[in-house]
N, C-alpha and C positions, 0 to 999 in steps of 0.2 A: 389381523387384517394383512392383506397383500401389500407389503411394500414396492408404489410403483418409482422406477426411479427416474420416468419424465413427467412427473407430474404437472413439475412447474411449464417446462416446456410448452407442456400440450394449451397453455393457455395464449392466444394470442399475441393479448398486450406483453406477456414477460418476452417472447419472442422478438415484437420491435424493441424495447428495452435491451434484449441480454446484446441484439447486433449493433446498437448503437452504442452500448458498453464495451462492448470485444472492441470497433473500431478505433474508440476515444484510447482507448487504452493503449493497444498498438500507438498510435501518435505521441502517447507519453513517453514509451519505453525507446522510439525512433528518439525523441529531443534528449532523453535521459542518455544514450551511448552518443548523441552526438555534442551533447555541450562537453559531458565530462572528457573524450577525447579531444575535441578543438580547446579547450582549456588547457588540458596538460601540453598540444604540442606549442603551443603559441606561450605558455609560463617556463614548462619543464620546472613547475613546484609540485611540489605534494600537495601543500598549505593551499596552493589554489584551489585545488577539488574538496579543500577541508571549507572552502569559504564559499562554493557553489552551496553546500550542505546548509551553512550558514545562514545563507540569503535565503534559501526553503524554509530554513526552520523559522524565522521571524514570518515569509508569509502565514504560518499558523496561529499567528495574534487575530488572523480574522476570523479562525475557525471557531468561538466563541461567540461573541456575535450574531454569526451566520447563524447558529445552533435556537435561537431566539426566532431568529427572522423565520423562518423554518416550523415553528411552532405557531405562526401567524399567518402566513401568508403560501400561496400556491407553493409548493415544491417544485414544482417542471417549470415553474416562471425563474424562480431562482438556480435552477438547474441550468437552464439556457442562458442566462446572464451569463452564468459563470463559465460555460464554454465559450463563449465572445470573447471574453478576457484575457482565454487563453488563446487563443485561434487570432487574435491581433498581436500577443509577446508572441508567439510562434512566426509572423512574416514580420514583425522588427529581427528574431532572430537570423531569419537569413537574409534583411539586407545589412547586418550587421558581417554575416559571416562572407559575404560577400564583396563587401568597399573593405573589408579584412578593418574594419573601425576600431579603436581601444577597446580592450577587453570588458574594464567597468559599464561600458554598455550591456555587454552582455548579461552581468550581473543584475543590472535593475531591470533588464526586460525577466529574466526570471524572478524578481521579486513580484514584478504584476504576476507575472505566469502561476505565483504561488499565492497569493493574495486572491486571487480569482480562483484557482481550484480549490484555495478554501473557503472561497461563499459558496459553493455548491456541494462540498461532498455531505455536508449532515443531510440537507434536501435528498440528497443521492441515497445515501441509507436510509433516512425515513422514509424515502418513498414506498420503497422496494416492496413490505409488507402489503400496502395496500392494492397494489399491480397482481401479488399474485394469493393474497390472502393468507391465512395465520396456516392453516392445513398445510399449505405447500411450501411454506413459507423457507422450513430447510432447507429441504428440493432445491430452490432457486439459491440458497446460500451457498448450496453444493455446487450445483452450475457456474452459478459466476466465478469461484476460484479456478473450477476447470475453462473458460472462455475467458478469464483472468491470464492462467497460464498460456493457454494459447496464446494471449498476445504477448506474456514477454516472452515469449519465445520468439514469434516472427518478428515484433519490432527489432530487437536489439542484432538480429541476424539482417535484416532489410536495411536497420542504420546503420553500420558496419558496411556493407555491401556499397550503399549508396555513396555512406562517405568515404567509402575508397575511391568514387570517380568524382563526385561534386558535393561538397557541404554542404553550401544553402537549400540543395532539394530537398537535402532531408529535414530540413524545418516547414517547406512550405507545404509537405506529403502530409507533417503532423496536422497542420494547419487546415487541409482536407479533411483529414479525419473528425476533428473538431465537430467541422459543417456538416458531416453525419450524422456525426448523434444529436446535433439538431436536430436534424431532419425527422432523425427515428424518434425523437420525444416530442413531436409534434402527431403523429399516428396515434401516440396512444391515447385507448376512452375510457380514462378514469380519473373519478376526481382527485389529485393531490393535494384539495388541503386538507390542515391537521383537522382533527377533532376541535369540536369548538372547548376553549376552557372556559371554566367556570367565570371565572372573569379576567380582565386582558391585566397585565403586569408589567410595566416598565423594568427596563433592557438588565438593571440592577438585579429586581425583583427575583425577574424570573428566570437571572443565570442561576440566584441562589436558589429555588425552590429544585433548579438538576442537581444542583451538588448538592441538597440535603435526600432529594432520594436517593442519592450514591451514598451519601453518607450512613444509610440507614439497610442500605441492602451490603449485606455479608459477603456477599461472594465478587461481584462484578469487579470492587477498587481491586481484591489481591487478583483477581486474572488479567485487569489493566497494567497493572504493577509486573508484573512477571515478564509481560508480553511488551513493555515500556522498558526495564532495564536489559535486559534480554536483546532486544538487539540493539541499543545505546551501545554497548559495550560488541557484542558480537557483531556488527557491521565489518564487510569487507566491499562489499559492493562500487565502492568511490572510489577504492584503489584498484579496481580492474584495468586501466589504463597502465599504470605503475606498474604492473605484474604483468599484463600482455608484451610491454613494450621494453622493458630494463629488465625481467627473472626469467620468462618466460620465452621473447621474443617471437612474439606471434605477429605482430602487427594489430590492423586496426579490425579486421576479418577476426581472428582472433579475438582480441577483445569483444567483437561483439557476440561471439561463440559463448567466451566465457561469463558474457551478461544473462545470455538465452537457456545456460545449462539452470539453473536454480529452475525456471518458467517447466523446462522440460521434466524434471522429476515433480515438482509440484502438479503437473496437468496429470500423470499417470496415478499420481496419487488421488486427486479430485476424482478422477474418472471413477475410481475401485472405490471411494467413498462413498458416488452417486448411487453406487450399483448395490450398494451395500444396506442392513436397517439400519436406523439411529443407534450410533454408539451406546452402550451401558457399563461403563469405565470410564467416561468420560477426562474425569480428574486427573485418575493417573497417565492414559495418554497424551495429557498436558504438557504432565511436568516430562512425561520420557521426550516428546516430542519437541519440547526448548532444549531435553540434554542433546539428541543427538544434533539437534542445530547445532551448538557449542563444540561436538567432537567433529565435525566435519567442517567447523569453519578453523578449529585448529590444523586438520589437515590439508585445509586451502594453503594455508598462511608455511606451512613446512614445506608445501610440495613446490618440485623442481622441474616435473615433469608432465607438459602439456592436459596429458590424457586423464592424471591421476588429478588433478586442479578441477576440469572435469568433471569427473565425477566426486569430486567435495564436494562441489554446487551442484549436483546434483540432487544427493543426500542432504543437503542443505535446505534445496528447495521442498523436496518432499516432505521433510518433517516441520518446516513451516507453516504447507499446506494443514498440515494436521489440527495446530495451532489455530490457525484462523477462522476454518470453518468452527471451531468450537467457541473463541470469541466472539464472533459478528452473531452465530443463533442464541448462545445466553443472552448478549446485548440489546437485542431485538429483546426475545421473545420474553423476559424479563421486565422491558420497562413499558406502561401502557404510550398507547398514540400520541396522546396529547403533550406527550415529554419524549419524545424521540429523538425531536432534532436536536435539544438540548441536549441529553445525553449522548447521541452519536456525537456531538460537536465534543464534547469531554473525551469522549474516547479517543476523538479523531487527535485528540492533542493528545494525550497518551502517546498512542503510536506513533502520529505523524510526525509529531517533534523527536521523540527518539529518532526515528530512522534518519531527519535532517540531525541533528545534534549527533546522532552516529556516527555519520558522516565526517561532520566537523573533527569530532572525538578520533577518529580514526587515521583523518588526513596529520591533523596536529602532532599525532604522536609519530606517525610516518615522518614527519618533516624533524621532529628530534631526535629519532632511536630508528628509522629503518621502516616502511612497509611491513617486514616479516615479524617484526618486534609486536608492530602494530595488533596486526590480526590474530596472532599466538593470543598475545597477553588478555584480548579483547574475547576468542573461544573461551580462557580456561576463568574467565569473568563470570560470562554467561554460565557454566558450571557451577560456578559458586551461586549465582542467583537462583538456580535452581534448588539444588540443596537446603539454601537458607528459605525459601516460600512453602517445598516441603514441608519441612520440621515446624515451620511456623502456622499452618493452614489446614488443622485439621478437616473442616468441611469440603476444601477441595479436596485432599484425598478422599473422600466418601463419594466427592460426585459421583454419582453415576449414569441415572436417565440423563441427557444431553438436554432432554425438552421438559423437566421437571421444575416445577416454580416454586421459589419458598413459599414458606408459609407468612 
């Protein structure tokens, strides 16, 4: 058959979706180069952008939960909550950034901010299948990392920009953003809720009935696993402050260049993914695509020179992109409807607590031994994690079809 590669596109409803997702998104990456730079100039710690991470990683105690609720109730209702949530921490943030108030403010409007994005992202991924159907369902997983990249590319280049002339706008621009993808998940005409289950499970019940189908499927915990130490340990992202402004001296323009470079090779890779069949090597473009995350976040962490920093996050970003589209279509396309949200919710602590706990991991050690110590040590980790999933995971190296189901 012809592989078309706007499948999903061509479908309306993904269409309001993919624009209200590009938007939300941009407002994330805007708040994300603006907190982490008004933190460091206002601390001048490291340990502070390790404890931004911090306060993310504890909002993912609700991503469990959520993963439940999600399994019960409308998706786009819990979807829209959860932008409210955010889109109110977002204007606390800049009247915080604004009366210039104690910092720990700041801190617990990102705890709501992360508490709320995590009632809505399992809904967020489970929906996604039903908007554009199991056929296309790739297609739009391919899309969204490229309309993904798009926005961290423009956000972190627009917060930067902005916040070289005024802080607060750039909380209250995210905060717009927000009110779009409202807007855009209100257009769409599909039913989001789950499949009905067999019968209804109290919140115990039915976190365990996800974790025993993870526990029973072969493949999914070692590609969560991989993709969860991997950049726990390879995180450099929260020191982009620290290296714009002490290694680097770029300013805040700069830093938000160097936020924007990962967005910008990830989108040119999504783009040649979209255009491209379904992977059949799957597996091992896996593990190459966490190695070379690892050798290019080492040469972030060495490099001296603007350009060459650059294009680390570049290559960085790109081969992450690789990574993800092949996580998110196993994870789908793997577990039926009626355990989605539960399962996205697991995954979503997978990842999403690495990236915050990365964070942390990365600031901490920056604050004992150095930024450059940090991210070295943190590449030739993720190295090793590689290696060891390898040698350990025979069925991942076999993967091949990308859309092939066990048995």
């Amino acid at each position: 058959m012809t592989h078309d590669p706007y499948a999903a596109l061509r479908q309306r409803n993904y269409r309001h979706y993919a624009l209200g997702w590009f938007t939300s998104v941009v407002g994330v990456a805007i708040t994300d180069v603006a907190v982490g730079w008004e933190v460091f100039q206002r601390t001048r710690e490291p340990f502070a952008l390790a404890l931004v991470g911090l306060v993310q990683a504890l909002g993912m105690i609700a991503v469990l939960p959520a993963g439940h609720v999600a399994d019960r109730f409308s998706r786009r209702t819990l979807l829209v909550a959860s932008m409210i949530g955010v889109m109110v921490a977002n204007v606390g943030l800049a009247v915080v950034s604004f009366t210039q108030a104690d910092v720990w403010m700041m801190f617990a409007l990102l705890l709501l901010s992360a508490l709320s994005a995590s009632l809505g992202r399992p809904a967020r991924t489970a929906m996604l299948p039903r908007i554009v159907g199991r056929g296309a369902f790739p297609n739009a997983v391919t899309w969204n990392q490229s309309l993904f990249q798009v926005a961290v590319v423009v956000g972190p280049v627009a917060g930067g920009l902005v916040m070289a002339h005024h802080q607060p706008s750039a909380y209250l621009i995210s905060a717009g953003c927000c009110a779009l993808f409202i807007a855009s998940l209100v257009l769409i005409r599909v039913d989001t809720r789950p499949d009905a289950a067999e019968r209804p499970l109290p919140l115990i019940a039915s976190l365990r009935e996800g974790l025993t189908f993870l526990g029973r499927n072969r493949l999914l915990p070692v590609i969560m696993s991989l993709d969860m130490f991997a950049v726990l340990l390879g995180s450099a992202v929260i020191l982009m402050p620290v290296f714009a402004d002490e290694i680097l001296h770029v300013g805040a323009r700069g830093n938000g260049m160097l936020k924007a470079a990962p967005g910008a090779g990830a989108l040119v890779t999504a783009l040649w993914l979209a255009h491209r069949p379904p992977m059949r090597r799957a597996g091992w473009n896996l593990l190459i695509a966490v190695g070379v995350f690892g050798v290019a976040t080492i040469a972030f962490g060495l490099s001296r020179a603007f350009w060459l920093s650059m294009l680390a996050m570049v290559v960085a970003g790109a081969s992450d992109c690789v990574s993800v589209v092949i996580r998110h279509t196993l994870v789908q396309t793997l577990t039926p409807d009626s355990m989605r949200g539960r399962v996205s919710a697991v995954n979503h602590v997978f990842i999403g607590s690495s990236n915050e706990l990365g964070a942390f991991r990365a600031g901490t050690v920056a604050g004992w031994f150095g930024p450059v110590f940090s991210v070295v040590s943190g590449g030739i980790g993720t190295l090793c994690v590689v290696v060891v999933t390898a040698c350990a995971s025979k069925q991942l190296r076999q993967l091949r079809d990308l859309h092939a189901r066990e048995a």
